[in-house]
C-alpha positions, 0 to 999 in steps of 0.5 A: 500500500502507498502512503502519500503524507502531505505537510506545508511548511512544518505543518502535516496536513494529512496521509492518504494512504492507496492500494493501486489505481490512479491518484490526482494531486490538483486543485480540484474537488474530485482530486484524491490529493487535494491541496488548495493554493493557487500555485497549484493547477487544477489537475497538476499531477497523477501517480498511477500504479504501474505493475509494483512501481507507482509513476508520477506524471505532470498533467495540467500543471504550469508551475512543475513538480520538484522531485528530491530537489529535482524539477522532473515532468515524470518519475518512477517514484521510490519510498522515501521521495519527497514530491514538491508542488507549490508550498507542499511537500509530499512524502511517498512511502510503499511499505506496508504501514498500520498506523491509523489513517488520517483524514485530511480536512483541508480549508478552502480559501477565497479564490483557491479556483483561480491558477497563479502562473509563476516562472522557473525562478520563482518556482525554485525559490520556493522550492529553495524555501521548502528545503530550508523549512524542512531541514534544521534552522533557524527562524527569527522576525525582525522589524518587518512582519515576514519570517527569516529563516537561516538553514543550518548548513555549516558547522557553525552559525553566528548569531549577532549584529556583525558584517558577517553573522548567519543570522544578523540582527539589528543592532540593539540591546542585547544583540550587538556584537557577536552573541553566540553560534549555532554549533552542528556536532555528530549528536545534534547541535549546541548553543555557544555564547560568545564574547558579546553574549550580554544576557543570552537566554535559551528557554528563558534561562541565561546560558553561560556555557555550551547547551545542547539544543532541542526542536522548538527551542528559543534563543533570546537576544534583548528584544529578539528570539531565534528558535531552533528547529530540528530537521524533519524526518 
């Protein structure tokens, strides 16, 4: 049986689970995967079951399928492959899973009947948003209302207000200097302060040494918090 788990962003929608037959992912009612954005098209994908392979094919879709951080038109799909269109990220899975099946109760916005037509280089920047959300980073509001997010990628990731800091903050009470980094090791990730770390709080406590860092947690720099997110699995 194939699991189909969607999520946006770090949120999960929903699995659908399939013994065969064909699945429609779309914008539309009748589809089996209905995920309701308007970067999506109506009939944007299918996955049709092929002997014991499944093969996902673009349909009506304008704005492409990303498959493993691949643009592709067509895959045979292997368990573990991440299908992303628009914000969504679905995951595939073919073993045989007894876990309970969750229905999906997707809220419909206004105007969810209407195509955005995007370009490729949009298309990859959320692609390059996807990727970063659903990997191990950081995420942290400044002045303005949207979101900025640091993925983890380097060893070690600099918190402060320095020409050269992964994540820099305004200048402030607080966050002025090189405050603390974001330190990758083979068991995890640790939160060292640094020379400028003034009142460097985690979870609301001061930190004065190396602490081990766990999804969820928030870093507090003055009038800034930057939470940790752990990597999805």
């Amino acid at each position: 049986m194939a699991e189909f788990r969607v999520m946006q962003g770090r949120k999960e929608l929903g699995t659908y689970r399939f013994d065969g037959g064909s699945v429609r992912i779309g914008r539309q009612k009748d589809c089996e995967i209905r995920l309701t954005d308007g970067a999506v098209s109506r009939n944007h994908a299918e996955v049709n079951r092929k002997g014991d392979s499944w093969v996902l094919q673009i349909k009506g879709a304008r704005n492409g399928i990303f498959v493993n951080g691949n643009l592709v038109s067509f895959r045979i799909l292997k368990s573990g492959d991440c299908i992303e269109i628009a914000t969504f990220v679905i995951r595939f899975d073919d073993d045989a899973i007894q876990a309970q099946e969750l229905e999906a109760d997707l809220d419909i916005p206004e105007g969810a009947d209407t195509t955005i037509n995007i370009s490729l280089s949009d298309a990859m920047a959320i692609h390059n948003l996807n990727k970063d959300v659903m990997g191990a980073h950081v995420a942290w509001y400044g002045d303005a209302e949207a979101q900025n997010v640091v993925p983890l990628t380097e060893d070690r990731t600099v918190i402060g207000s320095l020409v050269g800091c992964e994540v820099k903050l305004p200048e402030g009470p607080g966050s002025t200097g090189l405050c603390a980094a974001v330190v990758k090791s083979a068991t995890g990730f640790d939160l060292e302060p640094m020379e400028d770390a003034g009142d460097l709080k985690l979870n609301a406590r001061p930190v004065a040494r190396a602490a081990r860092r766990s999804g969820g947690d928030r870093i507090q720099l003055g009038n800034y918090i930057v939470v940790f997110h752990a990597a999805m699995e």
